[in-house]
C-alpha positions in Angstrom: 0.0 0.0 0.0 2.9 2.5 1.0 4.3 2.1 -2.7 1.0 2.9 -4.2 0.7 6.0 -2.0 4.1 7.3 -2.8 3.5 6.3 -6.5 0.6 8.7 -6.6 2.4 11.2 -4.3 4.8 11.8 -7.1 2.8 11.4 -9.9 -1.0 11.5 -9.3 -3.0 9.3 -10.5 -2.4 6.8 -14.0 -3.6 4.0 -15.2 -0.7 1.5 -14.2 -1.5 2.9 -10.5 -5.5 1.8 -10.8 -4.9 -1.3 -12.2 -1.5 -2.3 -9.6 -4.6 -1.4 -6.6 -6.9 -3.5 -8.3 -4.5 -6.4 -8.5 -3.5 -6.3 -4.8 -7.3 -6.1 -3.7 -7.9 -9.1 -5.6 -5.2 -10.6 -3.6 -7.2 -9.2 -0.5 -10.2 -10.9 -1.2 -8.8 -14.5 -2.2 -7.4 -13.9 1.9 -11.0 -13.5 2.8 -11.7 -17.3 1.5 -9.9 -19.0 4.4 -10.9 -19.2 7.8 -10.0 -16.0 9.8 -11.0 -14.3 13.0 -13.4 -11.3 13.2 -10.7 -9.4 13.6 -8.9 -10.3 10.8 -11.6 -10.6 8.4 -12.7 -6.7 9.5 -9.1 -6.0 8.3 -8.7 -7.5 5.2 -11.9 -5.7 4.1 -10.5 -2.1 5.5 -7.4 -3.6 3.4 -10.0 -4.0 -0.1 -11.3 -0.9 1.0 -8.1 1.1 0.7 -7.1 -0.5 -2.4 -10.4 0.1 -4.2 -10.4 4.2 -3.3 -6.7 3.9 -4.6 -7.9 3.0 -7.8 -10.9 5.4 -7.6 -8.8 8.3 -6.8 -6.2 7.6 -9.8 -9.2 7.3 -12.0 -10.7 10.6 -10.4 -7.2 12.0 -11.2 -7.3 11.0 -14.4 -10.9 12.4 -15.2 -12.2 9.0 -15.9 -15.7 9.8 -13.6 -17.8 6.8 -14.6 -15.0 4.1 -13.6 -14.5 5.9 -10.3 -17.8 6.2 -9.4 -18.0 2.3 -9.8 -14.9 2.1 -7.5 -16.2 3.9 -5.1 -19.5 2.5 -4.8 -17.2 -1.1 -4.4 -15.5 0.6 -1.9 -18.1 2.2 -0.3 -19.6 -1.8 0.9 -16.2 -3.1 1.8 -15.6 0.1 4.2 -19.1 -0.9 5.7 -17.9 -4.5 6.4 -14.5 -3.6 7.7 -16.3 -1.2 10.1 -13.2 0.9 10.4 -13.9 4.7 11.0 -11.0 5.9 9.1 -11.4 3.9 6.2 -15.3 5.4 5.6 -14.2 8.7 6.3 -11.6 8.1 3.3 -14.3 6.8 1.3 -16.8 9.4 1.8 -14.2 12.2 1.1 -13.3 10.4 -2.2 -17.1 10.8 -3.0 -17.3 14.4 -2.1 -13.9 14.8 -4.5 -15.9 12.9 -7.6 -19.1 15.1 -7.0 -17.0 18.3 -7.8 -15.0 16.9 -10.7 -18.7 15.9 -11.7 -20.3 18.7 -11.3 -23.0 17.8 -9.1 -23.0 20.5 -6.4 -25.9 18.9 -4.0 -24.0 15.2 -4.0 -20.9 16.8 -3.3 -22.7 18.6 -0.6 -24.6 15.1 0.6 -21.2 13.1 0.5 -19.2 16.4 2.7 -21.7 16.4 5.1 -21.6 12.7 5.7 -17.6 12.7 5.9 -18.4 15.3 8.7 -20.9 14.0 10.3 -18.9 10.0 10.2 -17.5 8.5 13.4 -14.2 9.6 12.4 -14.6 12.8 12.1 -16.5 13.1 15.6 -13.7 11.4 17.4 -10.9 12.7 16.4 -10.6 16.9 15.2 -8.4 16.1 12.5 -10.4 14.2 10.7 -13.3 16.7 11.6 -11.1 19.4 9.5 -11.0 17.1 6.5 -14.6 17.1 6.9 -15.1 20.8 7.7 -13.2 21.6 4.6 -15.1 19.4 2.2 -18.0 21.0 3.3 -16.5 24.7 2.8 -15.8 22.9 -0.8 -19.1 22.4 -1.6 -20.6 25.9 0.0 -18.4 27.3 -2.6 -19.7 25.2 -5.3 -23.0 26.2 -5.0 -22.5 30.0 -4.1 -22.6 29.9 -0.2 -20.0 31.8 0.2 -20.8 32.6 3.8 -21.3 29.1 4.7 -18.2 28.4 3.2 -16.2 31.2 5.0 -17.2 29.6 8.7 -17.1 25.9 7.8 -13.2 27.1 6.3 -12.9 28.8 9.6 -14.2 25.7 11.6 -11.9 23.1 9.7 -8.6 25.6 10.5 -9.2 25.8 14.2 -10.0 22.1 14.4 -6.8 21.3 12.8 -5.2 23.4 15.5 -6.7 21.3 18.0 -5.9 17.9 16.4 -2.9 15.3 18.1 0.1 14.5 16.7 -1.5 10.7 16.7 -0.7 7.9 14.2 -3.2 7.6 11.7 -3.4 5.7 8.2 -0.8 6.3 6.0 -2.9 7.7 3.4 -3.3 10.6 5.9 -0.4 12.2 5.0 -1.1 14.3 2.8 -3.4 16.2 5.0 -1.4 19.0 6.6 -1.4 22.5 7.0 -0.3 22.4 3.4 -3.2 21.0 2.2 -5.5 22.7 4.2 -3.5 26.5 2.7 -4.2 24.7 -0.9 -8.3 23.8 -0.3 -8.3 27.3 1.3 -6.9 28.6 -2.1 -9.4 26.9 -4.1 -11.8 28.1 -1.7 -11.4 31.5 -2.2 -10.4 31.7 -5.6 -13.8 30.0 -6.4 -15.2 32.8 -3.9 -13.8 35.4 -6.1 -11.0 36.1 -3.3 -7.6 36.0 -5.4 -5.8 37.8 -3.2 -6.3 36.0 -0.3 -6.1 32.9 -2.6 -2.8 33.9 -3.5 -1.6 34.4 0.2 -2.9 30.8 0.9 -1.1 29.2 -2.0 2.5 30.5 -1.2 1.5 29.3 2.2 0.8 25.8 1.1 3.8 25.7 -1.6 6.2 26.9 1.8 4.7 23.5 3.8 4.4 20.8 0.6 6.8 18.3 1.5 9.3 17.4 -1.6 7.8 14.3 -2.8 4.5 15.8 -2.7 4.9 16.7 -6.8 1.4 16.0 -7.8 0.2 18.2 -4.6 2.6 20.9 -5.4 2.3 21.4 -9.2 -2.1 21.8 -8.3 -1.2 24.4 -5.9 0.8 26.3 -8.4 -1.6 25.9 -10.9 -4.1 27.8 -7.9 -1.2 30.6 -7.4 -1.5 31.0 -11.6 -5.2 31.4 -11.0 -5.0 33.9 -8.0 -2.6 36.2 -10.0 -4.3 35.6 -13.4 -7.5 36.9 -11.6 -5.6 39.9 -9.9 -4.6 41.3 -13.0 -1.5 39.9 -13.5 -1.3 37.9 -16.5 2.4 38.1 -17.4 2.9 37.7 -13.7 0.6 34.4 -14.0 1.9 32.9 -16.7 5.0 32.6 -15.4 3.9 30.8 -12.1 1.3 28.3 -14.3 4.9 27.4 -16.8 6.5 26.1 -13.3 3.7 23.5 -13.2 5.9 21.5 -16.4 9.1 21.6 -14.4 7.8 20.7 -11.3 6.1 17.6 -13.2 9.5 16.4 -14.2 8.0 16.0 -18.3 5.5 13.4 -16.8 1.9 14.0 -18.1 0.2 15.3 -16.5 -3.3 14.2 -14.4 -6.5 15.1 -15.9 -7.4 17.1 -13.3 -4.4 19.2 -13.7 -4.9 19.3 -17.5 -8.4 21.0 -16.3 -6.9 23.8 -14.6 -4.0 24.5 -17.1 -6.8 24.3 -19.8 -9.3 27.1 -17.1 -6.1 28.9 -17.1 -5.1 29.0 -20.5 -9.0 30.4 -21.8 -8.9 33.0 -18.8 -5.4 34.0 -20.6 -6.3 34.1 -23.9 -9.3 36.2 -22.6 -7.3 38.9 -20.8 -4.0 39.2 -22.8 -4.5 37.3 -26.3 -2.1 39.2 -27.9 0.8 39.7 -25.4 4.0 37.0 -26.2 3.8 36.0 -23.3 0.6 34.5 -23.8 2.0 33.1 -27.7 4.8 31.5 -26.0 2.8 29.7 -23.3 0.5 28.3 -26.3 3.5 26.9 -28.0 4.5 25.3 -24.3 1.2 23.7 -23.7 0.8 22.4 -27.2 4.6 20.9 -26.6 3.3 19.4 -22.8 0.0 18.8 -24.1 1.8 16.4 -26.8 3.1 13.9 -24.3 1.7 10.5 -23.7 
């Protein structure tokens, strides 16, 4: 599981990573055939659980919505059987992620509210700020922007209260990094660059370096800020870095949907400008790989 993690740390998601997490749950489930404890059975289905969102989240990453969705749904039952807190709250969050790349405000909103409401996320206030920020997600989405301002509020000031505790690796990535990004998407979709801006040089100080994938989507959010601010030369300076941080590997499709948000907004404000020609040449060149 750790190598599947880091694999998509670096690189988001691909379809080598969906299909290596598909494999090892199929290994999981052949374990659930023998005789086994409670305990252990409860396990191995947390286990299929994991794998199953891995694969979900790679094909979320990759814009591939209908597969995910399935995935999900799969994983949705084995995180019911394994009856393991953390392992919903994943789940649920997962489906809150889908519902934005999908469009669908209100099941973004249904799934946010469950992952705040969950177990997890009563027990423990870390997991109540994933939850609290999902739900300032989805206020945003559908034009609450009060509602999103305090549930952003309440998922920063429960992160201040959360242990340093051992938790799933696939925790990790939530940090005050993280948090400083979904802030920036926050209030960038709130029409807030400037404090959008101020959130994603926050973030980009805190992103750990093997944190690629999570680093090159917080540019792309700093490109967007400054883009929004005026600053189009500015911009398209910050939104190039997202190819070098990348390392030439393609790049996810969600991060091809916010080069391609960025690249209309730029054509819209400074069509003309060099700058702007010489970014099209880029993305045509990054565009190209496979």
């Amino acid at each position: 599981m750790n190598q599947l993690v880091e694999a998509d740390d670096r690189q988001g998601g691909h379809a080598s990573l969906a299909a290596a997490a598909l494999e090892a749950r199929a290994k999981v489930l052949e374990l659930q055939q023998r005789n086994a404890s409670e305990r252990v059975r409860r396990a191995l289905y947390a286990l299929a659980a994991e794998f199953t969102t891995v694969s979900a989240w790679s094909c979320i990453d990759l814009r591939d919505l209908d597969k995910a969705r399935t995935y999900l749904h799969e994983s949705s039952t084995f995180a019911g059987l394994s009856q393991d807190p953390p392992t919903a709250m994943r789940v649920w969050v997962n489906m809150a992620m889908l519902a934005y790349q999908r469009k669908n405000w209100p099941e973004q909103l249904a799934a946010a509210q469950a992952a705040n409401a969950s177990p997890a996320a009563r027990r423990d206030p870390f997991f109540g700020s994933m939850g609290r920020v999902r739900l300032a997600l989805a206020h945003s989405s559908l034009g609450d922007l009060r509602a999103a301002r305090r549930s952003l509020g309440a998922a920063q000031e429960n992160y201040r209260k959360a242990a340093e505790d051992e938790r799933p690796r696939w925790t990790a990535f939530y940090g005050p990094a993280e948090l400083n990004h979904l802030a920036a998407i926050i209030l960038n979709h709130n029409g807030e660059p400037a404090e959008a801006e101020a959130m994603a040089y926050r973030s980009l100080a805190k992103i750990p370096a093997e944190f690629q994938r999570n680093r090159a989507l917080a540019t792309c959010q700093l490109a967007l800020a400054q883009l929004r601010q005026g600053e189009p030369e500015q911009a398209t300076a910050t939104a190039g870095t997202v190819f070098t941080i990348m390392e030439g590997a393609p790049l996810p499709g969600r991060m091809r949907t916010l080069i391609g948000d960025f690249h209309r907004d730029l054509f819209r404000l400074a069509p003309s400008t060099t700058y702007a020609r010489d970014w099209a040449d880029r993305m045509r060149d990054e565009w190209s790989r496979t």
